[in-house]
N, C-alpha and C positions, 0 to 999 in steps of 0.2 A: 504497616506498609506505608509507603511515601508514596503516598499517589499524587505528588506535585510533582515531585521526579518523574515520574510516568507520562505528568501532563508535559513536562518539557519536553520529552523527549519524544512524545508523539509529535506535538506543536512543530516541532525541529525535523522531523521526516516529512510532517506535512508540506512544509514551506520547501523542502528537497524534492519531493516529489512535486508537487505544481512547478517548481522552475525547471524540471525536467521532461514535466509533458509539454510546456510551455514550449521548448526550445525542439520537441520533437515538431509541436505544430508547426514552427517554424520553417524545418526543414521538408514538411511536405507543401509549402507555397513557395518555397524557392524553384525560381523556371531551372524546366530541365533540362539535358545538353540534346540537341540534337540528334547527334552520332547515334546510330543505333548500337552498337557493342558498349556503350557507356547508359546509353536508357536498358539496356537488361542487367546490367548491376545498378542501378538505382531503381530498380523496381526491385529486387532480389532486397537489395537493403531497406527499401522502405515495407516490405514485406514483417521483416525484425525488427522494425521501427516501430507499425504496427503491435505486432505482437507484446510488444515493450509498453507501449503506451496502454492498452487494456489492460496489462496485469498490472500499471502503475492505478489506473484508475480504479480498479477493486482494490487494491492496496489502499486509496485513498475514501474509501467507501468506510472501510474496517475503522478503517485510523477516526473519521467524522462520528461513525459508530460508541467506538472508544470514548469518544472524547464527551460523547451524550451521556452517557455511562459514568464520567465521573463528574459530569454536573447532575446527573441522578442518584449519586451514592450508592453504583452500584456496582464502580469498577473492582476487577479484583476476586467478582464473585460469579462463579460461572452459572452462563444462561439455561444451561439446562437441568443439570443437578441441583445449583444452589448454594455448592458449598465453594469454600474459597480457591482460588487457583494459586497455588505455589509461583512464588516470587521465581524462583528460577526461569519456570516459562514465563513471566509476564517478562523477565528480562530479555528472554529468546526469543517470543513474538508480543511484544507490547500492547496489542489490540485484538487481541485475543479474548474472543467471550466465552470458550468453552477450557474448563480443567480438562491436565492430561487424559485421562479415565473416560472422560465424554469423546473428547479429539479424536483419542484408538477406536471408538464405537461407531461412526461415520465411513 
């Protein structure tokens, strides 16, 4: 397995991910419009904005996870059985600590 590949590629969604939560923070300190029919779609929106930015920041949980994992030599190999996780899913979800088999069992 090329777990350098893996690190790059984590490394490269990480850096996607921060400039995305980044740019959501942004958009919830921008003043907002007065009008009221324009503040109930920016709240409607920053509702999704939300929602985005928590599932970006567990996404970035995994990923830090991941990444400990193969500066412990132990990416690769799933957290709770032990045994290796097939390269297809680490290409599907790359921070990923549990094999298929464990995954379905949750």
């Amino acid at each position: 397995m090329d777990v350098a590949r893996y690190e790059h590629i984590l490394q490269a969604r990480k850096a996607e991910l921060e400039n995305r939560l980044s740019r959501i923070e942004q958009d919830f300190t921008t003043p907002r419009n007065p009008d009221d029919d324009d503040r109930a779609v920016e709240r409607n929106n920053d509702e999704v904005l939300e929602e985005l930015g928590e599932v970006g920041e567990k996404e970035l949980v995994a990923i830090d996870a991941a990444l400990a994992r193969i500066d412990a030599g132990t990416f690769g190999t799933c957290a709770k059985c032990g045994q290796p996780i097939a390269e297809r899913r680490l290409d599907a979800v790359p921070h990923t600590p549990l094999c298929q088999v464990c995954a379905g069992e949750d």
